[in-house]
GUBARO-803208 format. One line per 3 residues: number of its first residue (from 1); for each residue x, y, z of N, C-alpha, C. Coordinates in Angstrom, 2 decimals, m for minus. Each point is the difference from the previous one (the first is absolute). Layout:
BEGIN
NUM = X,Y,Z,X,Y,Z,X,Y,Z | ...
# end
This chain:
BEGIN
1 = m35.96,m117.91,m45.22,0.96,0.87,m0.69,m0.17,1.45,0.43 | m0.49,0.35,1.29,m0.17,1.15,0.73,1.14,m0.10,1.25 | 0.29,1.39,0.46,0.98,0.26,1.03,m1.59,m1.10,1.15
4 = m1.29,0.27,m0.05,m0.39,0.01,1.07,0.07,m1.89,0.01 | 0.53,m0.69,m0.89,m0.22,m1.03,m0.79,1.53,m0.51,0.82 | 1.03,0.34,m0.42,1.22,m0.10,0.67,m0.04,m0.07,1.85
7 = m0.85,1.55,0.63,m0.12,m0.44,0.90,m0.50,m0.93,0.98 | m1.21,m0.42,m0.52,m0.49,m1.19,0.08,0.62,m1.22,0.21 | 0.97,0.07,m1.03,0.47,m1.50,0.36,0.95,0.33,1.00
10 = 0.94,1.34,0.22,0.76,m0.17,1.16,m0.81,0.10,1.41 | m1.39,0.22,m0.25,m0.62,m0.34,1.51,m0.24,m1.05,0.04 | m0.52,m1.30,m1.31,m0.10,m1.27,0.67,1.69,m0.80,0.27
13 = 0.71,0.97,m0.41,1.55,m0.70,0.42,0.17,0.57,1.39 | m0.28,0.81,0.40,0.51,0.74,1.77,m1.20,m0.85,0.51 | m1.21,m0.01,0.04,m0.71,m0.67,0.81,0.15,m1.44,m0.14
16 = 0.08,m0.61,m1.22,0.25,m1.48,0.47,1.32,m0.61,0.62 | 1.42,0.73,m0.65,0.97,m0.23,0.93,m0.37,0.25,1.32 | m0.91,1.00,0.60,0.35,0.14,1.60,m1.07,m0.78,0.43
19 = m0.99,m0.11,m0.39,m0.94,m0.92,0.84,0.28,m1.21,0.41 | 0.37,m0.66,m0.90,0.76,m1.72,0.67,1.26,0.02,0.44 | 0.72,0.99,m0.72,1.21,0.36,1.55,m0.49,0.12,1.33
22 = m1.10,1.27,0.13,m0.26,0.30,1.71,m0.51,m1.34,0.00 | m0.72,m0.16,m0.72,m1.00,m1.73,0.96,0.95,m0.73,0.06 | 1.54,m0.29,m0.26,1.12,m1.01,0.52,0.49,0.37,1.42
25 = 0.41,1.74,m0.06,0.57,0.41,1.32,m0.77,m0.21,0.82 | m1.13,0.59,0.02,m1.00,m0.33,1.09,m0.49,m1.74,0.74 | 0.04,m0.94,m0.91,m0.50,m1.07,0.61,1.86,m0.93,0.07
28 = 1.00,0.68,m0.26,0.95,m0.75,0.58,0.63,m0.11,0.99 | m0.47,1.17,0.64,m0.05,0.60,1.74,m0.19,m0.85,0.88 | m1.39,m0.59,m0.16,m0.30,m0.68,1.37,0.71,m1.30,m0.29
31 = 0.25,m0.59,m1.21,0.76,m1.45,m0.01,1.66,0.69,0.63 | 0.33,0.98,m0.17,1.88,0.02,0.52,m0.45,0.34,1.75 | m1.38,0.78,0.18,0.38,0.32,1.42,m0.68,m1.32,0.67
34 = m0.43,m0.94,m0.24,m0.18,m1.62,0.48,1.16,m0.78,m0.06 | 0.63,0.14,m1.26,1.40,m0.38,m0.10,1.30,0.26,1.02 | m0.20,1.14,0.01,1.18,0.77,1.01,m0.30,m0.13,1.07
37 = m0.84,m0.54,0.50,m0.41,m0.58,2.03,0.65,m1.28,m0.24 | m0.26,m0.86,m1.06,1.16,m1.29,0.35,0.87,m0.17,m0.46 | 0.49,1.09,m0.75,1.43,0.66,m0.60,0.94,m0.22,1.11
40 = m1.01,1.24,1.07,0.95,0.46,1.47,0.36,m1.22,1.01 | m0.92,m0.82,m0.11,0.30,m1.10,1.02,0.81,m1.03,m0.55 | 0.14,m0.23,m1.36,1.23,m1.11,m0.68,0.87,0.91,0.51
43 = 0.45,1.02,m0.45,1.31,0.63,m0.01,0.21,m0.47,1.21 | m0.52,0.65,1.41,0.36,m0.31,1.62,0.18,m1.46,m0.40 | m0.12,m1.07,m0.73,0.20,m1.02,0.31,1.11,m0.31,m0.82
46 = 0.94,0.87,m1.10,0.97,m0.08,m0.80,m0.12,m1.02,m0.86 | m1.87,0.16,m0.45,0.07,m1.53,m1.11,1.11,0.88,m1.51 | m0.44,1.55,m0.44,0.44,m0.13,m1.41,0.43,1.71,0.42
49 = 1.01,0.27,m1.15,0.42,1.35,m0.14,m1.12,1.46,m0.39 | m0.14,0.62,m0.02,m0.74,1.11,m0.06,0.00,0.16,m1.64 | 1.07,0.08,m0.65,0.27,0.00,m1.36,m1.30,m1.28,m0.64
52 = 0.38,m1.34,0.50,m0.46,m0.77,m0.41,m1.75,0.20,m0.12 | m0.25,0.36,0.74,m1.60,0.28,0.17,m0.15,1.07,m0.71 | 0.51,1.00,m0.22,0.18,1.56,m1.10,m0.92,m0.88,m0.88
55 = 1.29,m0.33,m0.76,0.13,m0.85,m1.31,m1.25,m0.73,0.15 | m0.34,m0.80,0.60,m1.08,m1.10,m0.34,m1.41,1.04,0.13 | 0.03,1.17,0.56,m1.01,0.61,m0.46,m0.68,0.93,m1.27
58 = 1.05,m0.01,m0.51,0.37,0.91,m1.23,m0.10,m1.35,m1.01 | 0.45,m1.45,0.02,m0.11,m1.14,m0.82,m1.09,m0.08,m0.42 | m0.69,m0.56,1.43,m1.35,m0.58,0.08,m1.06,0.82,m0.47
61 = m0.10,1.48,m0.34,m0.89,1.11,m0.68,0.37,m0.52,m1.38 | 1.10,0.05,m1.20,0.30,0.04,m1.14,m1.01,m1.36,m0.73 | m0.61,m0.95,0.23,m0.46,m0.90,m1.18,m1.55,0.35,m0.07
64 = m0.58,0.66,1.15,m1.39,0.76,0.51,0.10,1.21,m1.10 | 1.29,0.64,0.38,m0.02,1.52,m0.76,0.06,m0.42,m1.69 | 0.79,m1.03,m0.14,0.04,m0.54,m1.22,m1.41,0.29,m1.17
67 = m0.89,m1.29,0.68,m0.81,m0.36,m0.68,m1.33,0.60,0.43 | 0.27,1.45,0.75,m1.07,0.93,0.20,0.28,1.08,m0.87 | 1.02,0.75,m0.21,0.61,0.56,m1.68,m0.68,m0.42,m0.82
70 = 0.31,m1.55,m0.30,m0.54,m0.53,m1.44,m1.60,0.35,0.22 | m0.61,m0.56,0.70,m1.45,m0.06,m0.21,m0.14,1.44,m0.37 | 0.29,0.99,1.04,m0.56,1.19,m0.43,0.39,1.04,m0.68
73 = 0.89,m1.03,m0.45,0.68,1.17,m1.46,m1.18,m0.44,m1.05 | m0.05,m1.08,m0.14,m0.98,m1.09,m1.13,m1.40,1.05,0.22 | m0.22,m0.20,0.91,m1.72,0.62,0.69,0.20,1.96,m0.63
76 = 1.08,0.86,0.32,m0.29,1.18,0.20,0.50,0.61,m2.11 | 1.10,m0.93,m0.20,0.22,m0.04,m1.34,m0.89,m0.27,m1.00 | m0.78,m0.61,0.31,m1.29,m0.01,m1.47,m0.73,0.56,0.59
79 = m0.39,0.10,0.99,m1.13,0.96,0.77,0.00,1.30,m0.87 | 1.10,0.69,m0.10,0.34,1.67,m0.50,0.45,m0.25,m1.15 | 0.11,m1.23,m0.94,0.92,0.02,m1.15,0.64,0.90,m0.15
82 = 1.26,m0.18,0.40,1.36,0.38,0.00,0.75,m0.74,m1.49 | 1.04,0.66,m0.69,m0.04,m0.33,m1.28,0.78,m1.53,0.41 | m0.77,m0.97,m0.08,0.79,m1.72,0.42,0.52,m0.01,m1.42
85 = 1.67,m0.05,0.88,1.05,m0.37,m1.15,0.77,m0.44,1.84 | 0.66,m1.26,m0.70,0.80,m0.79,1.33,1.11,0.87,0.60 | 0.67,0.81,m0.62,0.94,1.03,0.62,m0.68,0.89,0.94
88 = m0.89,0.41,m0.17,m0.67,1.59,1.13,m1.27,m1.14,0.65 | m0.27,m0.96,m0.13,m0.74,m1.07,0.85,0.95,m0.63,0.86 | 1.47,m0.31,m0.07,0.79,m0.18,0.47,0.69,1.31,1.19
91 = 0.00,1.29,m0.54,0.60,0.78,0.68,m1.13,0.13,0.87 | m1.21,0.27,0.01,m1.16,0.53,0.70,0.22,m1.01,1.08 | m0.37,m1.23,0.02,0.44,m1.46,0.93,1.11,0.13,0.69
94 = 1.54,0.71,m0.59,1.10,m0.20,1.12,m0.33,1.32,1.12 | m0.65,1.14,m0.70,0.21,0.96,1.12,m1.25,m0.12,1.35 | m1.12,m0.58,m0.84,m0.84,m0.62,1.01,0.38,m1.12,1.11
97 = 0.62,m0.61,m0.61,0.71,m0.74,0.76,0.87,0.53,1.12 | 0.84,1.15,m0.44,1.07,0.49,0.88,m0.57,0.80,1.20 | m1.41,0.74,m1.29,m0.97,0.62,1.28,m0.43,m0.72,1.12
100 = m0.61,m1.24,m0.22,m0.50,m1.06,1.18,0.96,m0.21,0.86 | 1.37,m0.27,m0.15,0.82,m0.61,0.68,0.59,1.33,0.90 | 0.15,0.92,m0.27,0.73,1.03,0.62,m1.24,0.78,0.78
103 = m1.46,0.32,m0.40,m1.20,0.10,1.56,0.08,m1.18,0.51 | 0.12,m1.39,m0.25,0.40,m1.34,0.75,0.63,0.24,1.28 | 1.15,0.07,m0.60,1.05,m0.03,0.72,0.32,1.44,0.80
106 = m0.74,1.19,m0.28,m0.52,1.11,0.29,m0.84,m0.38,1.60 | m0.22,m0.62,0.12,m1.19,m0.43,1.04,0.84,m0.68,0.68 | 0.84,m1.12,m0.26,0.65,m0.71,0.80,0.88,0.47,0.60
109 = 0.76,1.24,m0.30,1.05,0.93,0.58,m0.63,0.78,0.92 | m1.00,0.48,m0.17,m0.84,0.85,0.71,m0.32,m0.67,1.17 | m0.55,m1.36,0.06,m0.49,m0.94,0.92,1.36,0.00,0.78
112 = 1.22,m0.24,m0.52,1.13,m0.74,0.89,0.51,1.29,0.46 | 0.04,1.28,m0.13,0.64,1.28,0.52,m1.35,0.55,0.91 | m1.17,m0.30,0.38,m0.76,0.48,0.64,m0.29,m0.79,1.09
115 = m0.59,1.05,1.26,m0.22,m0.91,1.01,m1.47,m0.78,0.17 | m0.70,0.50,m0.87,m1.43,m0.79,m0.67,m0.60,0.27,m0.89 | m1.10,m0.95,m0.57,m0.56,0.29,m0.87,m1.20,1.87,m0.43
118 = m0.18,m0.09,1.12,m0.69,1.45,m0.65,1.51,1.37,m0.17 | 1.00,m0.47,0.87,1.31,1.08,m0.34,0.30,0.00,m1.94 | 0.33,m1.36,m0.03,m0.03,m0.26,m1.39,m0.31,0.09,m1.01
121 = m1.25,m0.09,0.63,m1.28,0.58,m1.47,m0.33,1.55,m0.02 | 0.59,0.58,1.19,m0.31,1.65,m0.65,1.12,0.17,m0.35 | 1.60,m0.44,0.36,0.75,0.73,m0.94,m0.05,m0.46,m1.28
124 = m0.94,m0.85,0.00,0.33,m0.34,m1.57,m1.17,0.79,m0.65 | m1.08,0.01,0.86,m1.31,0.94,m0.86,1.07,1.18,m0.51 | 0.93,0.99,1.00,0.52,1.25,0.26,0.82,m0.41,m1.90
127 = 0.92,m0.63,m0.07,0.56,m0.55,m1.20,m0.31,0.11,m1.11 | m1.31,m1.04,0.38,m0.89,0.56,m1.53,m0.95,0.92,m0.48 | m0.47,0.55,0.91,m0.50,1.28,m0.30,1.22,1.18,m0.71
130 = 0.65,m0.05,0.83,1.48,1.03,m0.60,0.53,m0.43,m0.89 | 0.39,m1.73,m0.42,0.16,m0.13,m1.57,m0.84,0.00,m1.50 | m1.28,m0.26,0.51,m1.23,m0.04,m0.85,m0.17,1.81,m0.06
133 = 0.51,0.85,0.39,m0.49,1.41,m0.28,1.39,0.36,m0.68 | 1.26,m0.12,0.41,0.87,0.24,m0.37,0.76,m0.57,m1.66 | m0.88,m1.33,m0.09,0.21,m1.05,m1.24,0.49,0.56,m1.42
136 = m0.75,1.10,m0.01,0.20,0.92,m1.62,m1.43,m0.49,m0.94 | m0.73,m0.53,0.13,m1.42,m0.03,0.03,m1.24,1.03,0.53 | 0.06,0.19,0.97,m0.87,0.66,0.53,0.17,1.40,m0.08
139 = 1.34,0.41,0.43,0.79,1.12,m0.52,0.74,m0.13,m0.60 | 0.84,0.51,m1.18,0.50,m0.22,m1.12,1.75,0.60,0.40 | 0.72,m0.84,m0.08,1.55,0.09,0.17,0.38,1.77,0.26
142 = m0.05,0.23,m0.84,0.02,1.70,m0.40,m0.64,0.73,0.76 | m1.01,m0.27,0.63,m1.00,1.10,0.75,0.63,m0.29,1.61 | 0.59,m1.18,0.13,0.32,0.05,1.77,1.19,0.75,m0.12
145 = m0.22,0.52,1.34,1.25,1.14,0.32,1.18,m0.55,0.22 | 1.33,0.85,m0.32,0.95,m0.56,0.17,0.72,m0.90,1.23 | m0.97,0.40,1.41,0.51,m0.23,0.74,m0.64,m1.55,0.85
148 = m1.27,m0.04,m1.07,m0.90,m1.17,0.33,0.51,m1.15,m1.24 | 1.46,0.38,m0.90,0.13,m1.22,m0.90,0.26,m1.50,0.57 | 0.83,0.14,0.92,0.65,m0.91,0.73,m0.90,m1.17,0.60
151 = m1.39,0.53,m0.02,m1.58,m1.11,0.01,m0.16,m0.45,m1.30 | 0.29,0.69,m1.23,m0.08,m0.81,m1.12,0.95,m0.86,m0.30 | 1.24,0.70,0.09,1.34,m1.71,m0.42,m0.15,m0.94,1.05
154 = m0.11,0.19,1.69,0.11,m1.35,0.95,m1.82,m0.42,m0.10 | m0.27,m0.55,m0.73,m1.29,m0.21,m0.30,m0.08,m1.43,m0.73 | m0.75,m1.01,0.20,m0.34,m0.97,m0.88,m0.59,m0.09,m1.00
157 = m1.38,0.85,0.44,m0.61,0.35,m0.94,m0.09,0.40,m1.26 | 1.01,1.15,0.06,0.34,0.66,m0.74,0.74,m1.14,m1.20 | 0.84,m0.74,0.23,0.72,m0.67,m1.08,m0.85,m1.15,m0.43
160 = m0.71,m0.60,1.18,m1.50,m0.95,m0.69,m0.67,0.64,m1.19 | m0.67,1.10,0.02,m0.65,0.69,m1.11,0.93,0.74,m1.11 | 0.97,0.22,0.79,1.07,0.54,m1.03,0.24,m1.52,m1.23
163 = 0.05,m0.70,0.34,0.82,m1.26,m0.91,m1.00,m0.72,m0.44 | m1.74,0.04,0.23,m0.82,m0.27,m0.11,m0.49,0.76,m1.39 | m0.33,1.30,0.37,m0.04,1.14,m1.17,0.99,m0.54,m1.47
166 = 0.95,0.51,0.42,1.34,0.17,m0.79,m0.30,m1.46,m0.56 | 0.05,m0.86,0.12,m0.22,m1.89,m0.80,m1.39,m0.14,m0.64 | m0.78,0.80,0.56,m1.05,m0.04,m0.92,m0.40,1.05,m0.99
169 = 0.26,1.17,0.19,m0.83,1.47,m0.65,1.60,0.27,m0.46 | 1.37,0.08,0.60,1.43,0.62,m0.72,0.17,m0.19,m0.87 | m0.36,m1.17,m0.82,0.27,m0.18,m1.64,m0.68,0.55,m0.87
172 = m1.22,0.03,0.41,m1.02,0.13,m1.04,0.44,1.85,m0.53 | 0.93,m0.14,m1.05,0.02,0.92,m0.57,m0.90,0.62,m1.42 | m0.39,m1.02,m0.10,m1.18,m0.21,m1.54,m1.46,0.32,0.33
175 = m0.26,m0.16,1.13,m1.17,0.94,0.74,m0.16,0.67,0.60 | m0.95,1.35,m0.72,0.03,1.80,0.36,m1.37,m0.31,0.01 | 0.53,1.11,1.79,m1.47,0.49,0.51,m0.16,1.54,0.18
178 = m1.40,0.76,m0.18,0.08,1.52,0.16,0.24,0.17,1.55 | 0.87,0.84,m0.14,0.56,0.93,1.68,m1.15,0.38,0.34 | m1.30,0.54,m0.80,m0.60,1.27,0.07,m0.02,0.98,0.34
181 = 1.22,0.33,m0.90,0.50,1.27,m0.62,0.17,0.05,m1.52 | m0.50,m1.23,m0.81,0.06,0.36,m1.04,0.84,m0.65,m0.57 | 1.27,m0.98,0.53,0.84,m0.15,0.00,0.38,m1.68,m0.15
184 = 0.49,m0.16,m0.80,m0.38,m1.75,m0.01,1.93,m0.71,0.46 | m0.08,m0.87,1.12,1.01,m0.40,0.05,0.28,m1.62,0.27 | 0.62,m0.70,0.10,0.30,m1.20,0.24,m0.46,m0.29,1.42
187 = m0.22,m1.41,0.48,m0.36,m0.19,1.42,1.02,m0.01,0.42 | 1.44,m0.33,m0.46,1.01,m0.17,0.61,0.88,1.24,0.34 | m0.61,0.86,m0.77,1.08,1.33,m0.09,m0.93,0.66,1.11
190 = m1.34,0.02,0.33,m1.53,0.02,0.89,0.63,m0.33,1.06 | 0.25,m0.54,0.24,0.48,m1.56,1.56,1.28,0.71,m0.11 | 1.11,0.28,m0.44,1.75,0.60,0.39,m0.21,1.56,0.59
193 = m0.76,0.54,m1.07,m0.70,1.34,0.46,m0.28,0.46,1.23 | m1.21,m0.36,0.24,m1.10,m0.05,0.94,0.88,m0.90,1.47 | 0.30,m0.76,m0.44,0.28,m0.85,1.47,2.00,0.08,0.43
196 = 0.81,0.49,m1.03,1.46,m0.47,m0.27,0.36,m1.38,0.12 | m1.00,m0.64,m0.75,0.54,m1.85,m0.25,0.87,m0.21,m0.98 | 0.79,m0.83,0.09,1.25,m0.71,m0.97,m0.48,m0.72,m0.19
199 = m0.31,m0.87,m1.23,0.02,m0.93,m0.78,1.08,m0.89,0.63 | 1.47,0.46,0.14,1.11,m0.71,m0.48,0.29,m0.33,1.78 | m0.69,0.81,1.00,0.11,m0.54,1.32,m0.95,m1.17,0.78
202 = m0.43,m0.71,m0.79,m0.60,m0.96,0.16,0.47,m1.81,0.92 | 1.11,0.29,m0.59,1.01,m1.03,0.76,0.52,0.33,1.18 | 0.68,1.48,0.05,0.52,0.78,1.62,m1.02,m0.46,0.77
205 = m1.34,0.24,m0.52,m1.53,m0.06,0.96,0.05,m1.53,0.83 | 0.48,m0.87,m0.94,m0.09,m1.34,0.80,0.93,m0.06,1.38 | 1.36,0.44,m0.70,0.94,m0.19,0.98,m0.18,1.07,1.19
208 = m0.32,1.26,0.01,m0.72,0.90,1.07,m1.21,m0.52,1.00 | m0.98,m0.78,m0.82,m1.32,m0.94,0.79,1.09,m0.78,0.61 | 0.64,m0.87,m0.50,1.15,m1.20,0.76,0.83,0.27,1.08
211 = m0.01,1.83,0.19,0.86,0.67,0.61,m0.88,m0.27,1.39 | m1.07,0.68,m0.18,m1.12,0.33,0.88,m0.20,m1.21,0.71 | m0.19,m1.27,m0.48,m0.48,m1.22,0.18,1.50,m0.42,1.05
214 = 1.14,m0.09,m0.45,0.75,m0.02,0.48,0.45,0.80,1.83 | m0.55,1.12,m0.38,m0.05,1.04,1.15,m1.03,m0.79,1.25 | m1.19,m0.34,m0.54,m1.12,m0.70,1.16,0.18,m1.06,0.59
217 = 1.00,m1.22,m1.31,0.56,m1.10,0.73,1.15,0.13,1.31 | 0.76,0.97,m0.29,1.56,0.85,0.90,m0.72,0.35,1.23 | m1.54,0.56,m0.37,m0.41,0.53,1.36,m0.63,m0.78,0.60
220 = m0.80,m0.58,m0.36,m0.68,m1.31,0.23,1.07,m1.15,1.06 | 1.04,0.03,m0.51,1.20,m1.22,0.84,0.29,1.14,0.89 | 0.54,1.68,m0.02,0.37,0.48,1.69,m1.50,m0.42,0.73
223 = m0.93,0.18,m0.40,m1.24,m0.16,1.08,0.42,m1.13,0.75 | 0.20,m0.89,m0.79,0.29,m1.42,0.93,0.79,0.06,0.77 | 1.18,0.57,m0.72,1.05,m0.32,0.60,0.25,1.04,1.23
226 = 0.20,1.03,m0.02,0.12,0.97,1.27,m1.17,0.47,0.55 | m1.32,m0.14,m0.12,m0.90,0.25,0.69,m1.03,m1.30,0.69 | m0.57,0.31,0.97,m0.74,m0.83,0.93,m1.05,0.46,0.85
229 = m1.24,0.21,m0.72,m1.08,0.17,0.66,m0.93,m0.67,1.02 | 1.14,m1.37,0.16,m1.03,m0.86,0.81,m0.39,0.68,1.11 | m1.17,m0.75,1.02,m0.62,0.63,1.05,0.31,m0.90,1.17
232 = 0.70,0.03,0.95,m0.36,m1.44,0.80,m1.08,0.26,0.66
# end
């Protein structure tokens, strides 16, 4: 029931969302760039469409991403007792979820638009370093300059912890913590304050992650489709 109490839990929410995200992008690399050497040689042989293989790579991740959510929502949710009520145990699970699937599929776009694996993995290091600083965590919405906002809205991050926060700490209007200043306020009015979270943007957040997710699959199929790194 301290601000330093509040922050706390939004550091075990920024660090556990990103840690098993990066550990997805990173080890889904070498399975698409093994993939994409006999990607290149069906195609020369016109077994299947470019689309078709998109798709079956983006399929074949979802029942993995599935039931790796569940476990470690189960594992990181009583770990920190978080207030378990099935609604915000529920919301915490879909955005984790959306998180996994979009560094997932984050990696697989990266893999199919690059001409190898170490190209890949630094623009993506380059990515997340600039969204993990830019997030509104580390620096606080308000303090980045006007001209560096445009790293906070095209950001993943940012709406992972945004909708993360906001589903767990936005309601709680019945618990006041000291500012220290003397000053006793709600966590939720604490969290709108301090960070500019909506309560009531919690749903936009899904469909924005869906946006993003959407964006990696789009890029993910031009890789295939108009580019060709093979070597003869």
């Amino acid at each position: 029931d301290t601000v330093l109490g509040v922050m706390d839990v939004m550091g075990v929410m920024f660090t556990s969302t990103l840690f098993l995200s990066m550990t997805n992008l990173l080890m889904v690399m070498p399975v698409v760039a093994a993939d994409r050497s006999v990607y290149y040689r069906e195609r020369a042989s016109g077994m299947y469409h470019a689309a078709a293989f998109a798709w079956a790579q983006g399929v074949a991740e979802l029942p993995f991403l599935f039931v790796q959510s569940v476990v470690y929502v189960v594992i990181v949710y009583c770990t920190v007792h978080f207030e378990f009520t099935a609604a915000k145990m529920m919301w915490f699970w879909l955005y984790l979820w959306l998180d996994l699937m979009l560094f997932t599929f984050m990696g697989v776009a990266a893999m199919n638009i690059a001409p190898n694996m170490p190209a890949a993995t630094a623009g993506c290091s380059f990515l997340i370093l600039l969204w993990n600083l830019f997030c509104g965590f580390l620096i606080y919405r308000r303090d980045i300059k006007p001209w560096y906002l445009w790293a906070y809205y095209f950001n993943p991050p940012t709406y992972i912890i945004y909708g993360c926060v906001t589903t767990q700490m936005g309601d709680l209007t019945d618990t006041l913590i000291d500012t220290g200043e003397g000053v006793m306020t709600s966590v939720a009015q604490y969290v709108a304050d301090t960070f500019d979270y909506d309560y009531n943007m919690r749903g936009w957040i899904v469909l924005i992650l869906v946006g993003f997710i959407f964006a990696c699959r789009g890029l993910a199929y031009f890789g295939l489709m108009r580019l060709n790194f093979q070597r003869r």
